[in-house]
C-alpha positions as CSV (number, residue, x, y, z in Angstrom):
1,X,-15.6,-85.4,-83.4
2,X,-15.0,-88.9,-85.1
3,X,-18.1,-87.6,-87.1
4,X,-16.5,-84.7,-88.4
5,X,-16.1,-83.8,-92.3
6,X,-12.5,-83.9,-91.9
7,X,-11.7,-87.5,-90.5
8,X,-7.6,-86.4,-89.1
9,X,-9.3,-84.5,-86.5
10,X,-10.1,-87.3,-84.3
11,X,-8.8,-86.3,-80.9
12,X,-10.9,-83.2,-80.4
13,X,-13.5,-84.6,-79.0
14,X,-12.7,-88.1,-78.8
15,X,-13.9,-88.1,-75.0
16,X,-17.3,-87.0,-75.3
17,X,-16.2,-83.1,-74.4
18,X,-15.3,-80.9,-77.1
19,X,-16.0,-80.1,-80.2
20,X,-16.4,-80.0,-83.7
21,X,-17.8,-76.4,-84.7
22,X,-17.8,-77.9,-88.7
23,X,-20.0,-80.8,-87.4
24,X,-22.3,-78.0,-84.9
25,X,-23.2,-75.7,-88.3
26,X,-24.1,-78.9,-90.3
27,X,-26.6,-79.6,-87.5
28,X,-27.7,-77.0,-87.8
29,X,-28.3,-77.1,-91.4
30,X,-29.6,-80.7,-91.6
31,X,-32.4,-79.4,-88.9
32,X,-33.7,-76.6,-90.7
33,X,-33.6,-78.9,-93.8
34,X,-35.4,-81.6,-92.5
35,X,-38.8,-79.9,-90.4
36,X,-40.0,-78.7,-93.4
37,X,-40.0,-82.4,-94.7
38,X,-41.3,-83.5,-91.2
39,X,-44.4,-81.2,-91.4
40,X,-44.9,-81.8,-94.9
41,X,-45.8,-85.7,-93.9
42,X,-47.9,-84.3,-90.7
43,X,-45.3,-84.4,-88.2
44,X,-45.5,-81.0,-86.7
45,X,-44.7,-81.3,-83.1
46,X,-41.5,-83.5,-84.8
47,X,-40.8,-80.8,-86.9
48,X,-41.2,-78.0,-84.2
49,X,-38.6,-80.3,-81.6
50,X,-36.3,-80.1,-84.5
51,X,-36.4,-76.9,-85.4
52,X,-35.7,-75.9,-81.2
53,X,-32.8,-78.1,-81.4
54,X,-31.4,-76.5,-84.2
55,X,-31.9,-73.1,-82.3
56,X,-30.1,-74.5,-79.2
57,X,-27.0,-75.5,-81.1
58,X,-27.1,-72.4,-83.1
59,X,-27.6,-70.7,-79.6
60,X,-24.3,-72.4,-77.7
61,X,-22.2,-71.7,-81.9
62,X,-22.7,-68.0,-81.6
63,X,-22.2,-68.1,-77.1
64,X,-18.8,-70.6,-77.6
65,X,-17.5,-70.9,-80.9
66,X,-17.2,-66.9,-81.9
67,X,-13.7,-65.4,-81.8
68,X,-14.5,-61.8,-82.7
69,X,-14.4,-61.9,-86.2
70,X,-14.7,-65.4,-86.9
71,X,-15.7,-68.9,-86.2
72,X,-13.2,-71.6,-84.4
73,X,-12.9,-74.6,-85.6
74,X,-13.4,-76.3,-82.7
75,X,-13.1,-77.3,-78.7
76,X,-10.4,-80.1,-77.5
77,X,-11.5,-82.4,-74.9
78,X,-9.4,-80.3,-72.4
79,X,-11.2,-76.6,-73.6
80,X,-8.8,-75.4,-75.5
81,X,-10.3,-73.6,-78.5
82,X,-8.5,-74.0,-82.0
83,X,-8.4,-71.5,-84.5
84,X,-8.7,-68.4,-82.9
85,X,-6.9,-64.7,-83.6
86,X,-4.7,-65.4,-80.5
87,X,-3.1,-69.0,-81.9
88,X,0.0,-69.1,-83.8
89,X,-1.0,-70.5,-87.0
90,X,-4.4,-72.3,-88.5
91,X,-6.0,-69.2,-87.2
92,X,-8.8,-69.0,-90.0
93,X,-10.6,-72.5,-90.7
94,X,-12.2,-72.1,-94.4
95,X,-14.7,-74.9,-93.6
96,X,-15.9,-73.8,-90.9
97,X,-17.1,-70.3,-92.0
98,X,-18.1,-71.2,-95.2
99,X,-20.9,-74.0,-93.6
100,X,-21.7,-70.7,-91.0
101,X,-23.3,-69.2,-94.1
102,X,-24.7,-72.1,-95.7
103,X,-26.7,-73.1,-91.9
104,X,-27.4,-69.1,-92.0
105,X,-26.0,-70.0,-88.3
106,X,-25.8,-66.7,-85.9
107,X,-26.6,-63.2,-87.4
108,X,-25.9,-62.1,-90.9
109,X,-22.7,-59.5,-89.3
110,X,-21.2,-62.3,-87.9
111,X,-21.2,-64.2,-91.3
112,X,-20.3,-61.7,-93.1
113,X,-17.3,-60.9,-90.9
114,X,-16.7,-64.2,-91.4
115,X,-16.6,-64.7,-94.6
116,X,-14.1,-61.6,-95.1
117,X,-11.3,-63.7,-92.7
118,X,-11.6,-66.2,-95.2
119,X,-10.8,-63.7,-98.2
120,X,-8.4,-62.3,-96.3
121,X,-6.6,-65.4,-94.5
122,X,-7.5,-68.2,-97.0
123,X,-7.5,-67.2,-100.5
124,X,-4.0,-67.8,-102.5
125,X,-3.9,-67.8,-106.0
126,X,-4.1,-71.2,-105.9
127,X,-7.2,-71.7,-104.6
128,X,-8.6,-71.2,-101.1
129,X,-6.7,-72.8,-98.1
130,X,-8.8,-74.8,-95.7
131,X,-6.6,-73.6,-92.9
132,X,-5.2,-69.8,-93.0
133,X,-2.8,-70.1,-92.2
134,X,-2.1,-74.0,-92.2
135,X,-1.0,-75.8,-88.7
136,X,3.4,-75.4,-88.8
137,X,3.3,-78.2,-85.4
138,X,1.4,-80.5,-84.2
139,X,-1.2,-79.5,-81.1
140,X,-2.1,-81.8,-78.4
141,X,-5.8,-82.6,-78.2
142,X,-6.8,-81.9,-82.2
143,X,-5.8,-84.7,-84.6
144,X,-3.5,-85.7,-87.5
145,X,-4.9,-83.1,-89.3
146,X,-1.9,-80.6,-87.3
147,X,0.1,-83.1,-87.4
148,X,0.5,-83.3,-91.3
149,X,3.2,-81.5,-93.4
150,X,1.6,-77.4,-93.6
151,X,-0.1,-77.0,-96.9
152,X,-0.1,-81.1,-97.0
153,X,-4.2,-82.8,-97.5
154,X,-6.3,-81.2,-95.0
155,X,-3.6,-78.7,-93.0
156,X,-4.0,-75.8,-95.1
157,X,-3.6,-77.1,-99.0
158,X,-6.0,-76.1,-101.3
159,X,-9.0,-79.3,-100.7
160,X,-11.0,-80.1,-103.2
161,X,-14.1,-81.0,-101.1
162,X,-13.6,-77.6,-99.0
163,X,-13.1,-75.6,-102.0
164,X,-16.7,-76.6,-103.4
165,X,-18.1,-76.5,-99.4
166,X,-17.1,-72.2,-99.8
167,X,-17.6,-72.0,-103.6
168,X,-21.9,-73.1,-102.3
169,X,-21.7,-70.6,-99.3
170,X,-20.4,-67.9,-102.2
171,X,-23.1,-68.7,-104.3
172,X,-25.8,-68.4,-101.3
């Protein structure tokens, strides 16, 4: 997860095990962005091995990273999944659903559902919250980002970079 968007969630997956959902849709993304580019300079069977990967990952996003009505935010090294309906705060992870849409990861229900947690968990009138609602302790296994004061930089305040990420996935 050192690769992720949001740089305080280092311990996820810092042993090679779990995950970064965030990082899994902009894989996604970046795939189905760059065959067309691959075929375009005659690269098909390039093109066509990306394009697989990026239904593989999209595959395993909709198989382990769908909660019901929305997206988790990600896998610790140890399995436990993070943002879900079941945890007791940070249950909705603005970032992550907003990037579902902008992959057009999974079916168009799921993003759809997903997008209405977000209005319905993230939205103040402030702006919208990356985390709703943010993380009140720290969890083993996911980062400074729990660890921060709730509503503080990325736990839950209203993040400038996040805010444009769901303002795009609004527009599309």
């Amino acid at each position: 997860v050192d690769g992720d968007w949001s740089d305080p969630l280092e311990k996820a997956g810092r042993n090679g095990i779990g995950e970064s959902v965030w990082t899994s849709m902009a894989v996604i993304k970046a795939c189905k962005e760059f065959a067309p580019l691959l075929e375009m300079i005659g690269r098909k069977a390039d093109a066509e091995r990306v394009l697989k990967g990026a239904v593989a990952v999209e595959k395993s996003v909709a198989e382990n990273a769908w909660d019901g009505a929305w997206y988790v935010r990600g896998i610790t090294d140890d399995g436990v999944k993070f943002c879900t309906a079941s945890d007791p705060d940070a249950n909705v992870s603005m970032l992550v659903q907003a990037w579902a849409v902008l992959a057009e990861a999974d079916t168009q229900e799921r993003r759809n559902s997903a997008m209405k947690a977000v209005a319905e968990h993230c939205i103040t009138e402030y702006g919208p919250m990356l985390y709703g609602p943010p993380f009140m302790v720290e969890r083993d296994g996911i980062g400074r980002e729990s660890a921060k004061r709730p509503s503080c930089c990325e736990n839950g305040s209203c993040y400038t970079h996040g805010s444009m990420m769901l303002c795009a996935a609004l527009i599309k």
